[in-house]
C-alpha positions in Angstrom: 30.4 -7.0 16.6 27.4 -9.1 16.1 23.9 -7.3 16.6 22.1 -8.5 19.4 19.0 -10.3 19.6 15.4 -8.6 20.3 12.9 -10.1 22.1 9.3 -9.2 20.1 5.9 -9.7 20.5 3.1 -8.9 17.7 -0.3 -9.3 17.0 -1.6 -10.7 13.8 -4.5 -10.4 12.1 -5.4 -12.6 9.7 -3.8 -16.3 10.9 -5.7 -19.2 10.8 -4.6 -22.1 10.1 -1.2 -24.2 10.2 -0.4 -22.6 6.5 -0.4 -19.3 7.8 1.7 -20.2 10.7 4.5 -21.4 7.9 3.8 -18.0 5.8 4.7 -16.2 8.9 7.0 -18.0 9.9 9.1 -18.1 6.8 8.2 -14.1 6.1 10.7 -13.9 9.0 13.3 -16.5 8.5 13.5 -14.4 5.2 14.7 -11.1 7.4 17.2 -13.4 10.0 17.4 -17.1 8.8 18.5 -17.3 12.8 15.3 -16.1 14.2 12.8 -18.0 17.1 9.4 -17.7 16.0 6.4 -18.9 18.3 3.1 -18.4 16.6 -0.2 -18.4 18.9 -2.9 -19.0 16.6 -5.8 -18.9 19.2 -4.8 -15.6 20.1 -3.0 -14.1 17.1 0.4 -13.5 18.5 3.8 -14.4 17.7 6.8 -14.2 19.5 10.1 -13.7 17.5 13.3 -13.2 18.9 15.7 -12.0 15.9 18.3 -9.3 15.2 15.9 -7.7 12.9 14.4 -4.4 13.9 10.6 -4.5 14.6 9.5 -2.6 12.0 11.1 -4.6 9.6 9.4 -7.7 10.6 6.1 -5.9 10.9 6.8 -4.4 7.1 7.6 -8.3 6.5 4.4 -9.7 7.9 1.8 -6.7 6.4 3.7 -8.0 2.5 2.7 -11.6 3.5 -1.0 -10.5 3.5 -1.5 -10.3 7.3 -1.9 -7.0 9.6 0.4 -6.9 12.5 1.1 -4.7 15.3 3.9 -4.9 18.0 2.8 -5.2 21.3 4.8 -4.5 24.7 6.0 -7.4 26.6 
């Protein structure tokens, strides 16, 4: 049975620019190649929607150099 899909919400410390949005962006792909990611830059979000758990793609974000939290939708 496939694992179903979660709907998260971080925030991220540490994004600036268009190259961060791709670091993040492929730190997840990395965890599920399958995943939605919709980075905020203005107000240090992003929005993923994966089957990966949310630690994992907070461990996954904090090893690409930024700081991120989940937050509660």
């Amino acid at each position: 049975m496939e694992e179903p899909r979660k709907d998260l919400l971080m925030q991220v410390e540490g994004m600036t620019c268009q190259g961060c949005v791709n670091s993040v962006t492929k730190a997840i792909q990395r965890l599920d190649p399958g995943a939605r990611v919709d980075v905020d830059l203005d107000h240090g979000r992003v929005h993923v929607v994966t089957k990966a758990q949310a630690l994992e793609v907070t461990q996954a974000l904090n090893a690409a150099g930024y700081e991120a939290t989940g937050m509660t939708m």
